[in-house]
N, C-alpha and C positions, 0 to 999 in steps of 0.2 A: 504494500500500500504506500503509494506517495503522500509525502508531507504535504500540509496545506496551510499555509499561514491565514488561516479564515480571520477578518474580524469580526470580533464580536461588538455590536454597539450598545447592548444592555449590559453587559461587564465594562465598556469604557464609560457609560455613565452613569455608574454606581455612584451612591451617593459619595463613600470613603477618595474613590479616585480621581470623582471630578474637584471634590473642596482639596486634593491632595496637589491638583492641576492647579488649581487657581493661587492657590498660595506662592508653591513654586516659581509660576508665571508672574508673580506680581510686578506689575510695570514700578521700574526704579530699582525691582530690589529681588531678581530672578535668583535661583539657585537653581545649579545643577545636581543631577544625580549623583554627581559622586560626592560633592559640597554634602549634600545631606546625609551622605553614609560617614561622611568624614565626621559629622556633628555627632551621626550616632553612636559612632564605635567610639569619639568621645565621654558618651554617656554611660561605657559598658559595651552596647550590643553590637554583638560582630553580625554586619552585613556590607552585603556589593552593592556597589551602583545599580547592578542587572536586576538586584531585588526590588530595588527602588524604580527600578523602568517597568519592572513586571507591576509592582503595583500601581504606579503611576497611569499605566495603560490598561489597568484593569482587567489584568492576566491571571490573577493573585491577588490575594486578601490577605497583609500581614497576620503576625498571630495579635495578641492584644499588646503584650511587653513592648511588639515594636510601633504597633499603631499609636501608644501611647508616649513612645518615646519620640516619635515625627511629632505630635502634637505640642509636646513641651519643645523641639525644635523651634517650632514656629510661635510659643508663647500664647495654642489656642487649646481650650478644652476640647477633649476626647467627644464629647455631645459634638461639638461642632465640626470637626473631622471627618465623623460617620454622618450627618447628614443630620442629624434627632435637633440639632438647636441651631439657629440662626444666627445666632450671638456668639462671638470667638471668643470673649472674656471668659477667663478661666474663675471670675469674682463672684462669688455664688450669691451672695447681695445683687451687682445687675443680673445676674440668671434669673432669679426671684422676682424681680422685680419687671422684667419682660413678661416673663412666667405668669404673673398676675396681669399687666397691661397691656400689654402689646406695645411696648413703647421701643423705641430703634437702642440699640449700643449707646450710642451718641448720643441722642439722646438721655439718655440715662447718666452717663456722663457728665454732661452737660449740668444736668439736674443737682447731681453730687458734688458741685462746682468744691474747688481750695475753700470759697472765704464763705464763712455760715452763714451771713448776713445777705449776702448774694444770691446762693443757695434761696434765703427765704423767700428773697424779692420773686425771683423764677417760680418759686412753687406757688407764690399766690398769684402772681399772674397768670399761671396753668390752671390754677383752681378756678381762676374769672374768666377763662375764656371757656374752661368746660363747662362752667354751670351757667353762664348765657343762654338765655333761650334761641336765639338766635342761631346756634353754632353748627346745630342739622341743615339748615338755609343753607350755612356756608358752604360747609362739605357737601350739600346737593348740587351749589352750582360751581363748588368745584370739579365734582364729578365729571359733571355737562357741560362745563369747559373744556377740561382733557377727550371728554368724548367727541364732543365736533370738532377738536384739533384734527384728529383723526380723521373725517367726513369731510370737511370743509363744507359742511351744509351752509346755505344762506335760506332768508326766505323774504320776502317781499311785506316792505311795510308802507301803508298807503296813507296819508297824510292829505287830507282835498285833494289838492290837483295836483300834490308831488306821490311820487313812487319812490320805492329805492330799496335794493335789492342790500340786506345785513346780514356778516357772517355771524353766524349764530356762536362759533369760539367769543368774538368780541363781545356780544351780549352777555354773556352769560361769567367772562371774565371782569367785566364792568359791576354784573352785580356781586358777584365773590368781594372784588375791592369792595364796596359800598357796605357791605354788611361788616368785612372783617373791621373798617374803620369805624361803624357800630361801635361795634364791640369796644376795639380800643379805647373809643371814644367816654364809656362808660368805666375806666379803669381806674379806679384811684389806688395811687402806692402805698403798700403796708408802712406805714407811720413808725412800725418797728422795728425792721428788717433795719 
């Protein structure tokens, strides 16, 4: 029987080898396969580069010792390696705290700021814009803004004896502004913070 280099593209984009690809590839700050055997027999574990190309390509599924050890490579949690979390923070506070929200890294981050005081001002301005009545508005005609980005729908608006043909992105990006500065508009700063 002849050899057959078949690819497979459900084994290359497993979840493990595509976040193993992306990391790798990060624009700025690439590493090669042998870089990353080199990081890891640092750590202990003995492996080739060819191990790291098999899993990279999704030939092969490390065992966990070394799945875990490419993770701490790259300074992301093992959840986020395999696919199970969105979030590379290995800080189990923002896991949590995604975990509960839905709220981005960076966010979360962001929220955790250095200075306390800062920190507070953020949170009470998150706390006024989520408890706006308003805030569904926004997010609907942001929605329908990104949507007709896409479409480039217009539709015909008739005024007496003018016409004229509006992209419906414009509209609906107009009313996004109008409401978010609502809101802002209604914001008074914690006094304490």
């Amino acid at each position: 029987m002849a050899y057959t280099n078949k690819f497979d593209e459900e084994k290359y984009n497993n979840p493990f080898s595509t976040r193993l690809r992306e990391l790798m590839d990060k624009e700025g700050d690439k590493t090669s396969q042998a870089e990353l055997a080199r990081l890891m027999r640092e750590r202990g574990v003995t492996i080739t580069s060819q191990a790291i190309g098999a899993y990279y390509r999704g030939e092969t599924m490390p065992k966990l010792e070394h799945a875990q050890t490419i993770a701490d490579c790259f300074n992301v949690s093992l959840d986020y390696l395999s696919g199970r979390s969105d979030i590379p923070s290995r800080n189990e506070i923002v896991q949590n705290i995604n975990a509960e929200t839905g709220l981005s890294q960076d966010a979360i981050i962001e929220l955790m700021g250095r200075k306390a005081a800062n920190r507070k001002e953020k949170a009470h301005f998150i706390s006024h814009l989520i408890e706006d009545v308003e805030l569904s508005s926004l997010i609907t005609a942001i929605r329908c803004k990104n949507n007709f980005k896409e479409t480039h729908e217009t539709v015909l608006i008739e005024a007496g004896e003018y016409s004229n043909f509006v992209d419906l992105e414009s509209v609906y990006k107009t009313e996004a502004e109008t409401i978010f500065w609502k809101i802002v508009s209604t914001y008074k700063p914690n006094k304490e913070g």
